[in-house]
N, C-alpha and C positions, 0 to 999 in steps of 0.2 A: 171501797171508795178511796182516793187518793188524799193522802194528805196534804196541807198546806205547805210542808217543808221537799213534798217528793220532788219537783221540778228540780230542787235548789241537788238535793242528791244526784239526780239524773245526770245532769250538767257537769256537777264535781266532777263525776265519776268519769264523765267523757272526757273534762279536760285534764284531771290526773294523766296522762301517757306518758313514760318515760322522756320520751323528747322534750317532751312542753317543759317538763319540769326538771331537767336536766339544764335546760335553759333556762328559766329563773334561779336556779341556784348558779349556773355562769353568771348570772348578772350579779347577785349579787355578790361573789368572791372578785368579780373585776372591780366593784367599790370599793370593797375592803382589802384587795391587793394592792391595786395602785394607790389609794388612799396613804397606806402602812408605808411604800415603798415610797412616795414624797415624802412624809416626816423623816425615815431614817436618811433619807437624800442630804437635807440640811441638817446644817451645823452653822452655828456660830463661832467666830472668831476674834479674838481679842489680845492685844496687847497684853498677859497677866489676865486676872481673873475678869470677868466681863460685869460691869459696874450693875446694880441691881435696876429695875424701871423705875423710876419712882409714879404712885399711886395719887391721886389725889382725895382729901376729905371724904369720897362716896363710894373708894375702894378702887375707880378706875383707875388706867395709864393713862397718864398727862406727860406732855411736855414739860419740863420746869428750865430752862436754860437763859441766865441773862446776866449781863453787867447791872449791878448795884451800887451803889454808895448807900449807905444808912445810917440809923442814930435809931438808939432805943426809945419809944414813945410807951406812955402810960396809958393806961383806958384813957382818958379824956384827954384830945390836941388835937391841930391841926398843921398839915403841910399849907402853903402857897409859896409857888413859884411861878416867876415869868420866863416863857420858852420862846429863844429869839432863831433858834435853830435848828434844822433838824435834814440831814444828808445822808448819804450814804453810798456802799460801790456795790457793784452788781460783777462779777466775775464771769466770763466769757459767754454775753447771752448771745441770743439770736439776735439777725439772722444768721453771720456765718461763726459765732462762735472762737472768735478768735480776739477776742479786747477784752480789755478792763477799763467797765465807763463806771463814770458816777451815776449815781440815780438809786430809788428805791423801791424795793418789791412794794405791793399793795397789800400787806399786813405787817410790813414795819411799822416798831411802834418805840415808841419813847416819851417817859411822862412819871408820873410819881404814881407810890405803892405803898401799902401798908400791909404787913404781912406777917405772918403767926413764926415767925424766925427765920433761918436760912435751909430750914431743910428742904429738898426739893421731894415737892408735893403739900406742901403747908398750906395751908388757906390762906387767901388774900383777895384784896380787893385795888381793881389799878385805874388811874385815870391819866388816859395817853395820846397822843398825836400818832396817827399812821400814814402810811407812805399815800395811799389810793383815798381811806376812809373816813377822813376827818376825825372829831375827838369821837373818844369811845369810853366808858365804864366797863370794867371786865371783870369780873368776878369767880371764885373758883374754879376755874377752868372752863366750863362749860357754860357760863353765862356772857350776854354782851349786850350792853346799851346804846346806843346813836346816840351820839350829840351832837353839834355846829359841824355843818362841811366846810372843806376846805382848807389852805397848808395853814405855813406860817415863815415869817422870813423878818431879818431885824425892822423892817418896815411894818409890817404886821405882825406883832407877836401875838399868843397865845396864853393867857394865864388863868393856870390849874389850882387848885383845890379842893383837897379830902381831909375829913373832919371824924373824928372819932369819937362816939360815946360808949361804951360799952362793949358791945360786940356787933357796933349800929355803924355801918362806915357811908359817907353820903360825899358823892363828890358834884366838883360847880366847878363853870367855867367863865372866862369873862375875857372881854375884847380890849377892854381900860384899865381890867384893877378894881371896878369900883360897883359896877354894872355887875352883879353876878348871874349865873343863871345856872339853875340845877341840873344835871344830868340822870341823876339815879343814886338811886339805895340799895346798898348789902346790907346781910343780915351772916354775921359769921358766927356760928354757934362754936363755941368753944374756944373762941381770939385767946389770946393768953394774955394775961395782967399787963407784961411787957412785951410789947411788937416793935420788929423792924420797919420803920419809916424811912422813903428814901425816895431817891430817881435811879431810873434805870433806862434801859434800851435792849431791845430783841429785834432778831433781824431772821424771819425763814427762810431757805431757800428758795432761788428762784426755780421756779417748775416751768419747763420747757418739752414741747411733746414733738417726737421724732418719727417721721413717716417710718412705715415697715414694710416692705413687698411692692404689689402694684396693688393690695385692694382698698389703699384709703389709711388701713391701719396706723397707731401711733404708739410709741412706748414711753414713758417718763422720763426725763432728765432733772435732778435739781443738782443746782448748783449754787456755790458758796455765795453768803451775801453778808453786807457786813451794815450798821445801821449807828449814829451818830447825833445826841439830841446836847444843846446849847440852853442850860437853865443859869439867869440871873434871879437878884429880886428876892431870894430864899430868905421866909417866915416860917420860925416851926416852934409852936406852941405845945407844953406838955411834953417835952424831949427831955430825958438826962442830958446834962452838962457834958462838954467834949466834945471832940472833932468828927467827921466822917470817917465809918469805915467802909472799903472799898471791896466785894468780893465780884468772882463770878461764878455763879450758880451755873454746873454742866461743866462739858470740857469746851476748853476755851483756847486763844492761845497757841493752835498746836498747828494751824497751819503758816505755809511760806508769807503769805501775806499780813498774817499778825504780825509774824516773827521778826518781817522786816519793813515793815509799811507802817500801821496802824496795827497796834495790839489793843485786844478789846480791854475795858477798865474803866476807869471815871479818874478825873485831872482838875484839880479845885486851881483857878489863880486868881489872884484880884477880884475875889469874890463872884468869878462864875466857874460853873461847874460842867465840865462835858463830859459825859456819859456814851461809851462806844460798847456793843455789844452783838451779839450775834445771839443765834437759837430762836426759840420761841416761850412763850406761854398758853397753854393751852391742851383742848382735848389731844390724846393721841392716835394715829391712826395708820392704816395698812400705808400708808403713804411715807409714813417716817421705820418705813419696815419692819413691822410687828405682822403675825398674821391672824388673819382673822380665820374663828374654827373652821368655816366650811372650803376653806381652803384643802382641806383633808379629803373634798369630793367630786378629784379629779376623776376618778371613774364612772363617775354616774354619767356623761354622755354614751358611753360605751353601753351602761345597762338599760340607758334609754333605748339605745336602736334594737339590742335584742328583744326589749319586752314591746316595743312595738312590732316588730314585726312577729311574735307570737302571738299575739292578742289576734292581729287580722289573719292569721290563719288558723283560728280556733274554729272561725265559719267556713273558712276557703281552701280547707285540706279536703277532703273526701268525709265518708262515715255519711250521716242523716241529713250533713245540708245545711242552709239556711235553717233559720226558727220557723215553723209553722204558723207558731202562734205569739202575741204581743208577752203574752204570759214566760213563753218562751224565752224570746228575748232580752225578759226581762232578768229571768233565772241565768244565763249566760252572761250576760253582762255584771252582773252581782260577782258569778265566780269570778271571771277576769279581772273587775275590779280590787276583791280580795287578795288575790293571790298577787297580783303588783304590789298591793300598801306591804303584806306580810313580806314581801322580798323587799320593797325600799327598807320598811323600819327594819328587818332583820338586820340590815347591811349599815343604813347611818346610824345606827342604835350602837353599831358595832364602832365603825371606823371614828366614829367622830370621837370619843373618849380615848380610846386607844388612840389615836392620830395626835390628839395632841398631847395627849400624856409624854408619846417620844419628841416630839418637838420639844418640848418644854425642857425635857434630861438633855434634848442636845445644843440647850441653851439657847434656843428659840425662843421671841418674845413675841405671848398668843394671845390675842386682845380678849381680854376676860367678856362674859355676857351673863345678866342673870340667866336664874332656875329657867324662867320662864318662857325666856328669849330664846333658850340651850332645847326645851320641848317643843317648842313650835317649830324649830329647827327641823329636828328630827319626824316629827310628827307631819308638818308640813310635806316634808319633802316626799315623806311617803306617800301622803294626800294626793300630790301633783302627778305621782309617777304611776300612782291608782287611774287616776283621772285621764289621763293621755291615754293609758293602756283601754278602755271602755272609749274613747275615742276613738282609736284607730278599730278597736273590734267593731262599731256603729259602722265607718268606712266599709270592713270588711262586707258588712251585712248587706248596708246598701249596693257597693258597687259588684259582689257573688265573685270577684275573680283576685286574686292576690296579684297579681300582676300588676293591673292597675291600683288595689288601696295602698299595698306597702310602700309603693314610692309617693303616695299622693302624702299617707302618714309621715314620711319622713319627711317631707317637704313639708307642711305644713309643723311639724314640732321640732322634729331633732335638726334639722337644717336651721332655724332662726339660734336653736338653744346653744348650737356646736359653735356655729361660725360667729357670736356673739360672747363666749367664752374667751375668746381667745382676740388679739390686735389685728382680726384678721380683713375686717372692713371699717369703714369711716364712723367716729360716734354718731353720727346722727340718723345714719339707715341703722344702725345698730337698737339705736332706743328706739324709735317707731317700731322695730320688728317686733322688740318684748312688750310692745304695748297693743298691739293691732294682732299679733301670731298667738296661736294657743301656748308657744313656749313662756307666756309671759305670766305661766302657773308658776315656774320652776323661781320666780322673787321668793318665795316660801323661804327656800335656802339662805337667805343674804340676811348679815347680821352686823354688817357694817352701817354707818351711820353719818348720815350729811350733817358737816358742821359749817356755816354761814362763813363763821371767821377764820376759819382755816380753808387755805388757797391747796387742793387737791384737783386729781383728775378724776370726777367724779362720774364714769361712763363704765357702760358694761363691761369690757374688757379688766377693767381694774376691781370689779366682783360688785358694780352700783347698778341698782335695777332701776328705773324708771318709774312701777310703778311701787306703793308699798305691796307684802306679801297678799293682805287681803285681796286687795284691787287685781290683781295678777291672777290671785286662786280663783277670781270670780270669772273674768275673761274666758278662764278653761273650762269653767264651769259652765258655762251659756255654750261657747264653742259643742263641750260633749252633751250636754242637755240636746241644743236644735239639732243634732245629729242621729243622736237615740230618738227625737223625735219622727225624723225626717224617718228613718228605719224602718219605727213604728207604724206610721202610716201606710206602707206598703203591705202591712200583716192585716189579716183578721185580726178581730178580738177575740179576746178567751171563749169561747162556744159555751154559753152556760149550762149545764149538766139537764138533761130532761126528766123531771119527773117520774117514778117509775108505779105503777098499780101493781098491787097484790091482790088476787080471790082465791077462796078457798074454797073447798069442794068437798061437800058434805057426802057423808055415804050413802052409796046405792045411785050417784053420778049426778044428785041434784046441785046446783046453787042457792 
């Protein structure tokens, strides 16, 4: 009598043949080759030794770059100031690239700060005027509050307020002076007894996106921008005694137009203070050229086309055929499923530690992700590459001819997944494809991360999926599910075993 696990044997053993699995092992060494072969590609380069990232309070990379003025404040004070101005230049934007006009990006900002000293990556809490946004409360890097839209100009100014109790920072804002109105509360664990209070201004590049080819594609440009804020009116309660001190947080300064235009800094006279600055505040990201881990797997479209197209000829090479039975099918699709996750994880289990490990010695900066984010990674992708692979083997099943599944397979996964990797069509057929195509398992991989307040190009090309991983895993899931089923239904079912009699026969040939 056959056991429960014999189908599953049966099957192995068929798809074991040197080809099949000569092939998954090309797949996965073309991960982990070209993977290996991008990290030692790049290097960093620098002036002298290349300045370290700074981290902020939760371990991540943040941006920390800006003009300052400050004054040592105790646990207990408050800033107010009136803000009558706020400008700024925009260095050779579109459309053709060739001016220097005034204006400001829509995440310039400029406003008062309270912050755990000068180091970049300190904790802080800021409340500021931006270019697009209105006022905003912004807190260790990865926080943001809305408050009032809208600018401000000596006709309308602006006046801010942050207030410190403890390690409790609350800022208000008001239209008179007099009228306040709350914006929001930090909670900064571990402020230190004496903080930096101050005004400042940050100014990000402008991000400009530049056609590529003829198919729609675009690639990133930023460019320099510089940001300008106008504070009278200055109240500061709970400050040591003394003047302003003036630093800039980041490198500053060092291009032609500081040099000889406007140098960024802060300029006290007659009692107002202007504040010029450049950089940002905030999370960091693939945008400000760090990379992110799964950038190490640049061969996985490569081992996509091979294991798709061995999957659908696991039924459509010769030997026994189609499945006879659902039972069958169901045992073949289990192997091929398998033996893809074991070649995905064997392969990103590999490259992705390895990958960034050489990054890192060549002075690459690799956007760090928890434990957990770093497994789902790896695990995922393997998931995905399982999933696709019992896809296309359904294809096989159904359509009986390789001819017709393997390009119907690549067209439906590795076609949205290749040509969406790369600037090679428009964002927006781009994000429909990973959203509506089964390639839109492969978000598993992306471990990059949408930040509101930071102005990026947040599209597949630049490694942003559309949907999150779950959402994406589940598309390909339904995708090879109604396909195994559609399969299914062409088979019998498992024929249930018939009952067998026994009699015995007494001697001398009675019953």
């Amino acid at each position: 009598m056959p056991t429960t696990n014999e189908p599953l044997r049966r099957e192995w053993t068929r798809f074991r043949r040197p080809g099949r699995l000569i092939a998954l092992l090309a797949a996965a060494l073309a991960v982990v080759s070209l993977g290996l072969l991008y990290a030692f590609a790049n290097h960093a380069s620098c002036d002298g030794p290349c300045p370290a990232d700074p981290t902020g309070p939760d371990g991540s990379l943040v941006n920390d770059q800006f003009a300052f003025a400050h004054r040592e404040l105790g646990e207990h004070g408050a800033l107010t100031v009136r803000m009558t101005s706020m400008t700024g230049t925009i260095t050779y934007p579109p459309p053709n690239h060739d001016q220097i006009l005034p204006g400001l990006v829509p995440w310039a900002k400029a406003g008062i700060i309270i912050k755990d000293g000068v180091r970049p990556g300190s904790s802080y809490a800021a409340l500021m005027l931006t270019g697009a946004h209105g006022v905003r409360m912004q807190y260790d890097y990865h926080h943001d509050i809305a408050g009032r839209a809208g600018g401000v100009s000596p006709e309308s100014p602006r006046w801010l307020r942050l207030t410190r109790s403890g390690d409790t920072v609350t800022g208000y804002e008001s239209a008179d002076g007099e009228r306040w109105t709350k914006v929001g509360t930090a909670r900064l664990p571990g402020l230190g007894k004496a903080a930096r209070v101050g005004l400042f201004a940050a100014s990000p590049g402008d991000l400009t996106l530049q056609p590529v080819g003829f198919g729609g594609g675009v690639k990133e440009q930023v460019r320099f921008t510089q940001a300008s804020g106008v504070f009278d009116r200055v109240a500061l309660e709970g400050a040591a005694a003394g003047g302003w001190t003036t630093d800039t947080l980041g490198e500053m300064n060092r291009t032609d137009w500081e040099k000889y235009h406007q140098p960024s800094g802060a300029v006290e006279k007659d009692g107002t203070i202007t504040v010029t600055g450049v950089g940002d505040i905030g999370p960091a990201g693939a945008e400000d050229g760090a990379r992110p881990v799964e950038s190490t797997l640049g061969g996985l479209p490569l081992a996509l086309l091979v294991v798709l197209v061995a999957a659908v000829r696991f039924d459509t090479s010769g030997g026994p055929g189609a499945p006879g039975t659902r039972r069958v099918l169901a045992a073949r699709a289990a192997v091929v499923g398998a033996a893809a996750f074991a070649t995905g994880l064997l392969a990103v289990a590999v490259v992705v530690p390895a990958g960034v490990s050489v990054l890192k010695g060549n002075g690459i900066t690799v956007l760090s992700v928890p434990a957990l984010t770093g497994a789902r990674l790896v695990l995922g992708t393997a998931a995905a590459l399982a999933l696709a692979a019992v896809l296309a083997f359904a294809l096989g099943t159904l359509l009986r001819r390789a001819r017709y599944a393997v390009p119907l397979a690549l067209l439906a996964v590795w076609v949205p997944y290749a040509v969406t990797s790369f600037p090679l069509i428009a964002d927006a057929p781009a994000q429909w494809l990973l959203r509506l195509t089964p390639a839109a398992g492969f978000a598993a991989q992306q471990t990059l991360v949408e930040h509101p307040q930071v102005l990026a190009h947040y599209a597949p090309s630049a490694g942003y999926f559309p949907l999150p991983w779950w959402a994406g895993l589940t598309v390909l899931c339904a995708y090879t599910a109604l396909l195994l089923w559609l399969a299914a239904r062409r088979l019998p079912p498992t024929p249930t075993p018939t009952p067998t009699t026994s009699t015995s026969t007494a001697p001398g040939g009675r019953v």
